[in-house]
C-alpha positions in Angstrom: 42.7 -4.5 -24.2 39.7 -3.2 -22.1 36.5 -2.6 -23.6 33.0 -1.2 -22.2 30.4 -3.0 -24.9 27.1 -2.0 -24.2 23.8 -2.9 -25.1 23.5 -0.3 -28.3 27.0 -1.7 -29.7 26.7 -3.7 -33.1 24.5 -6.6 -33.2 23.2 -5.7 -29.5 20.2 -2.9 -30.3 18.3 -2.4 -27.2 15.4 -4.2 -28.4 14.7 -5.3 -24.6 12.5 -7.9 -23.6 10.0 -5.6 -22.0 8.2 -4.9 -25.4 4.8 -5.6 -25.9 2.4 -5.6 -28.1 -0.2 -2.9 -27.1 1.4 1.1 -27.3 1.4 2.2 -23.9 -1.4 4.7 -25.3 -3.7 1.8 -25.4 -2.5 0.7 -22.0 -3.4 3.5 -20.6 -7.2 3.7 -22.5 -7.7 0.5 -21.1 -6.7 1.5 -16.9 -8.7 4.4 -17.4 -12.1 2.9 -18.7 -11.6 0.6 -15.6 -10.8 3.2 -13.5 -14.5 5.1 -14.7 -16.4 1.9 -14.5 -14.8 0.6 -11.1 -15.5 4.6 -9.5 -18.9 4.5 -10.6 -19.6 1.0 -8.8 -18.0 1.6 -6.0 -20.2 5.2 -5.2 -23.3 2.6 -5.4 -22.1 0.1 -3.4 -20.7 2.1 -0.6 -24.4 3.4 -0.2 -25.9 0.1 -0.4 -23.7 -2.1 2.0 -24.5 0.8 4.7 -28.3 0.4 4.0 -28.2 -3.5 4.5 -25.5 -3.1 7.1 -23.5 -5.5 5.1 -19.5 -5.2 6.5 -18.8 -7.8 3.2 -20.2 -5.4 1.1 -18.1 -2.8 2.7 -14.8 -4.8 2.3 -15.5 -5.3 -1.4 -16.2 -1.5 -1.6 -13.3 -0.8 0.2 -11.2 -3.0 -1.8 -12.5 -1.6 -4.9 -11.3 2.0 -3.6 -8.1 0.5 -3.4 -8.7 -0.6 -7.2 -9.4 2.9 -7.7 -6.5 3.8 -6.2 -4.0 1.5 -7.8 -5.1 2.6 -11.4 -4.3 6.1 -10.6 -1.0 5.5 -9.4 -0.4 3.0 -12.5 -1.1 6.0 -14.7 1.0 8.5 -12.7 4.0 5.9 -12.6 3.3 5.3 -16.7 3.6 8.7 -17.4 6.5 9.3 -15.5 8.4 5.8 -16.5 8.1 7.4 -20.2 10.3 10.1 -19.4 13.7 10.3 -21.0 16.5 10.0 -19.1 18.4 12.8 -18.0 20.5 15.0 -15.0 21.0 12.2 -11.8 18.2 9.8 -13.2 20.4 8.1 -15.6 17.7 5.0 -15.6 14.9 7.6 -16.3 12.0 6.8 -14.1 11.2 3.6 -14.8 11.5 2.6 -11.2 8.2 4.8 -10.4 6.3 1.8 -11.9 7.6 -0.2 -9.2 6.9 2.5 -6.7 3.6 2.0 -7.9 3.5 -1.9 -7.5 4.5 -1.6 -4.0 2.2 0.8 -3.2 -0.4 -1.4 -4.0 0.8 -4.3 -1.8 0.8 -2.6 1.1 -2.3 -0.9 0.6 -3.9 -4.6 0.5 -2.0 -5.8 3.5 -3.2 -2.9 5.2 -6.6 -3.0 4.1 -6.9 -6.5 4.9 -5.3 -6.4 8.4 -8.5 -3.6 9.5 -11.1 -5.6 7.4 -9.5 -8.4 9.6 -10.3 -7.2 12.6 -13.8 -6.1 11.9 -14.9 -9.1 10.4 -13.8 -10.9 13.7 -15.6 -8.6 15.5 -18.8 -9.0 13.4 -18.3 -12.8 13.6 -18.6 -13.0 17.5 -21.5 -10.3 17.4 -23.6 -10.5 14.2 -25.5 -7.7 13.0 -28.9 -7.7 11.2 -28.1 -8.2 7.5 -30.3 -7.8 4.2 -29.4 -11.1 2.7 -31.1 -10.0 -0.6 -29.8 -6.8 -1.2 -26.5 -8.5 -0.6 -26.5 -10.7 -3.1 -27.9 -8.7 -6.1 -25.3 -6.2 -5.6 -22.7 -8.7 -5.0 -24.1 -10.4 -8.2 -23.8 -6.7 -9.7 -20.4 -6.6 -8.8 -19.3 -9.5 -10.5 -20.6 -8.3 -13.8 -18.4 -4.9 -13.1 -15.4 -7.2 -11.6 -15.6 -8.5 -14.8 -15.8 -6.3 -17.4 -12.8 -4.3 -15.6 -10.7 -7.8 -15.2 -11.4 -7.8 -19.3 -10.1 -4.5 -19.9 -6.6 -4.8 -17.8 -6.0 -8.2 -19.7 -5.6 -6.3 -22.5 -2.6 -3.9 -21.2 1.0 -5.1 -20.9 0.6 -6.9 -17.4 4.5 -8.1 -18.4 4.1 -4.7 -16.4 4.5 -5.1 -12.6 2.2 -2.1 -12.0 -0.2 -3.0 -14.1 -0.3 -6.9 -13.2 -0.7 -4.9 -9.5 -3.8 -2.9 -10.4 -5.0 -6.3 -12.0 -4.6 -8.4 -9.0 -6.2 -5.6 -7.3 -9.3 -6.4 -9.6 -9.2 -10.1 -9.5 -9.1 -10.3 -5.9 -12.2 -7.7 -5.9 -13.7 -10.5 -7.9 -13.0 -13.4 -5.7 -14.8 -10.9 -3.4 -17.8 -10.5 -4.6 -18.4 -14.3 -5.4 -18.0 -14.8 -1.5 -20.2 -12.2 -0.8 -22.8 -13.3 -3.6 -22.6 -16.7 -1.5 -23.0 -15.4 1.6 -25.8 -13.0 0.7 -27.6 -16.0 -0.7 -26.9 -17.9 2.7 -28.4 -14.8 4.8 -31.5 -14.7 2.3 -32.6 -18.8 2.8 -31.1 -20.3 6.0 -30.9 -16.6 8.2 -27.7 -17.2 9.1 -25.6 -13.5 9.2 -22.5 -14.7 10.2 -22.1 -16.1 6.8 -21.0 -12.4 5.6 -18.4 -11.7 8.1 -17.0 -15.3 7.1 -17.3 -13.6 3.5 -15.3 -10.9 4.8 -12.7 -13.2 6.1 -12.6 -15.0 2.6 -11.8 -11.6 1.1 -9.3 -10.7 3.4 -7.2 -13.7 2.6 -7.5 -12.8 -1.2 -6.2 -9.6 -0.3 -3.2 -10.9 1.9 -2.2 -13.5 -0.9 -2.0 -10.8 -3.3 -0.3 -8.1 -1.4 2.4 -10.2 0.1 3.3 -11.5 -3.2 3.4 -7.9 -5.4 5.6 -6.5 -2.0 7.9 -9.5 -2.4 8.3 -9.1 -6.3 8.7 -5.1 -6.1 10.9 -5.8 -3.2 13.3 -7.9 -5.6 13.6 -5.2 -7.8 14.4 -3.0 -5.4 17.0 -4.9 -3.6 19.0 -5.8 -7.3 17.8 -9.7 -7.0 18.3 -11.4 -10.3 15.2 -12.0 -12.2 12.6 -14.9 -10.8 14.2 -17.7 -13.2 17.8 -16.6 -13.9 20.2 -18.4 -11.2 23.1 -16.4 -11.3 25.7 -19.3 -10.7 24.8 -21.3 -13.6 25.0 -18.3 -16.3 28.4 -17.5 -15.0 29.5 -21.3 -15.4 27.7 -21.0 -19.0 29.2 -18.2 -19.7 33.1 -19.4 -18.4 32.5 -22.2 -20.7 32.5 -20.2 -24.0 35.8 -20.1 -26.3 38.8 -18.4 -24.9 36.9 -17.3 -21.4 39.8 -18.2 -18.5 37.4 -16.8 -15.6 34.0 -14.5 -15.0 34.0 -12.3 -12.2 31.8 -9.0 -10.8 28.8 -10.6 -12.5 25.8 -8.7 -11.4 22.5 -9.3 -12.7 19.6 -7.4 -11.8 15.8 -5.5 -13.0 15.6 -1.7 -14.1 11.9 -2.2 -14.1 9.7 -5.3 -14.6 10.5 -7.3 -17.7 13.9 -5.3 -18.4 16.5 -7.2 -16.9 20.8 -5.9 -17.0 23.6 -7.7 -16.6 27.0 -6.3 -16.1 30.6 -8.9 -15.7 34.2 -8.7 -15.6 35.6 -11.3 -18.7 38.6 -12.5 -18.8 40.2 -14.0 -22.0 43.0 -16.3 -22.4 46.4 -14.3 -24.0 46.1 -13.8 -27.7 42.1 -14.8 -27.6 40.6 -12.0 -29.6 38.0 -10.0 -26.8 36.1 -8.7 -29.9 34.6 -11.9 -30.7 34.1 -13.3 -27.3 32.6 -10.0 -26.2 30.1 -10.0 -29.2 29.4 -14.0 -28.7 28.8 -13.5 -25.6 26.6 -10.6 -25.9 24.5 -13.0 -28.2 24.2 -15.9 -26.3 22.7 -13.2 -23.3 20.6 -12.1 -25.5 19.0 -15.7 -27.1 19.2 -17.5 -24.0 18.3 -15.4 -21.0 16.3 -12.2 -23.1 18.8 -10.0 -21.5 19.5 -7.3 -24.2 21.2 -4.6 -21.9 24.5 -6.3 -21.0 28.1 -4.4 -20.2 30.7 -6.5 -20.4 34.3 -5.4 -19.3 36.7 -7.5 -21.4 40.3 -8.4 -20.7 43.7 -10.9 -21.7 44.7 -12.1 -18.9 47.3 -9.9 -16.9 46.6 -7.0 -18.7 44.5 -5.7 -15.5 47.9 -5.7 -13.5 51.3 -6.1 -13.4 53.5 -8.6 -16.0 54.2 -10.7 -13.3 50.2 -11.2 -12.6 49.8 -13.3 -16.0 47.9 -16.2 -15.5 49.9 -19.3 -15.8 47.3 -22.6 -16.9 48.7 -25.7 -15.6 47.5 -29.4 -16.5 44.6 -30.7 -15.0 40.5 -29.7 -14.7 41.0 -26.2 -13.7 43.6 -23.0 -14.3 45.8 -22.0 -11.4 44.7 -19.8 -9.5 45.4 -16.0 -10.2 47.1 -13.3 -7.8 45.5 -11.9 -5.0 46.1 -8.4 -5.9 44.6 -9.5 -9.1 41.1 -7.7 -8.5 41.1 -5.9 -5.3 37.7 -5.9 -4.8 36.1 -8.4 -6.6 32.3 -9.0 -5.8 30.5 -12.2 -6.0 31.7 -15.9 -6.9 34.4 -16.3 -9.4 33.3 -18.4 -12.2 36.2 -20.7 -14.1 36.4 -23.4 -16.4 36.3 -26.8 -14.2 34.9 -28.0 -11.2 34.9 -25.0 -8.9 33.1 -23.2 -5.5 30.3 -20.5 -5.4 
């Protein structure tokens, strides 16, 4: 008996873990007040960190462009994540989300490798800077930082693209401390390198964030199994449930951020009713791990070959083990009861 249960099956609605409790409506209300306020801001401070030839204040300007930036492309990937899925696309577009986060990452890493260079440059051969300008738009900048770190925090940042726009923001605040510092360092003491070592703090803010949403978008991409789920022990948890002889094929991977699938091969000892274990199983996916969208392919054993392939189960800690020809093609570790390799 073979049978394809998936996640809409009895007792297995596809109430997936990526709910949240604002609409994505509201999310998007809140990016695009961020996205007026941040725009606004940065027009202002672009002007300003020219007039007091301030290369901190042009980081954080930049950065904020790159705020700008990552907003729009959260609300582009929203709106096309919420289409239905249809033709080739049979995931929809939720992957456009996680475009998006990428796209953010490397626009930091980017960013911060020219900001780099500049604020090196500006480090060995200081230019005149207006310490006091500086600092009360830096000061300014906070406030705005802020406000638009407030409003993000409200979304669904169990959302990689939006936790990506919100990093974006939270490193532009870090920014603008470092440059409040240094402008109050150039207004007392004189001493103008103090904003290129602003700069410098800014581009590290930028590296930490952009390396880390490239890594996480990166997993998605490349079918990891969600930060947290070791693939090795839920195959041993799930060998160890009632009438399972072995797990096999077990993939786990993300559609999108916070909605994790899971599909395996089960196989059930002869006269073990697949029903049951398929539906148990299902459950324990579901309460354990928060995986709601599971497929599992259940079997007796020998009823994916020939008569002769029944298993045989011999005394001792673990089952003999099965034919060769058993599963051609099998991917991944095989998980049985007993001690066993990965």
């Amino acid at each position: 008996m073979t049978e394809h249960a998936h996640g809409h099956d009895e007792g297995t609605a596809h109430a997936h873990s990526h709910s949240h409790a604002v609409s994505p409506d509201a999310d998007r209300r809140w990016l695009r007040a961020a996205l007026i306020l941040l725009t606004a801001y940065m027009t202002v401070e672009v002007v300003i960190g020219f007039v007091a030839q301030s290369l901190a204040l042009i980081s954080d300007a930049a950065h904020m462009l790159t705020d700008a930036v990552s907003i729009v492309l959260a609300l582009i990937a929203m709106r096309l994540a919420a289409k239905p899925a249809r033709g080739g696309y049979t995931y929809g577009l939720k992957r456009a989300e996680i475009l998006s986060a990428q796209a953010n990452g490397l626009t930091l890493l980017l960013l911060s490798v020219w900001l780099g260079y500049e604020s090196i440059v500006r480090l060995i051969s200081p230019p005149a800077v207006t310490g006091g300008l500086v600092l009360v738009t830096a000061l300014a900048g906070v406030v705005v930082n802020l406000i638009c770190a407030w409003m993000l925090s409200k979304a669904n940042r169990a959302s990689l693209n939006v936790e990506g726009a919100y990093q974006h923001i939270l490193t532009d605040l870090f920014g603008f401390i470092a440059t409040a510092v240094s402008g109050l360092i150039v207004l007392t003491t004189g001493f103008a390198r103090a904003d290129a070592i602003a700069s410098l703090v800014v581009v590290a803010l930028m590296l930490k964030a952009g390396t880390g949403l490239v890594r996480e978008s990166g997993r998605i991409f490349m079918e990891a199994a969600p930060a947290g789920i070791d693939p090795d022990a839920l195959g041993d948890h799930l060998v160890a449930a009632d009438e399972v002889v072995e797990v096999h094929d077990l993939h786990i991977w993300q559609i999108t951020s916070g909605q994790s699938a899971l599909s395996a091969h089960i196989l059930v000892a002869p006269g073990g009713d697949c029903h049951k274990v398929r539906r148990s199983l299902q459950e324990l996916l579901s309460a354990e791990y928060g995986i709601t969208h599971a497929t599992l392919q259940v079997d007796h054993v020998g009823e994916q070959g020939s008569a002769d392939d029944v298993l045989r189960l011999t005394a001792g800690p673990a089952p003999a083990p099965l034919p060769a020809e058993h599963c051609e093609d099998t991917h991944g570790p095989v998980h049985r009861p007993g001690p066993h390799r990965h």
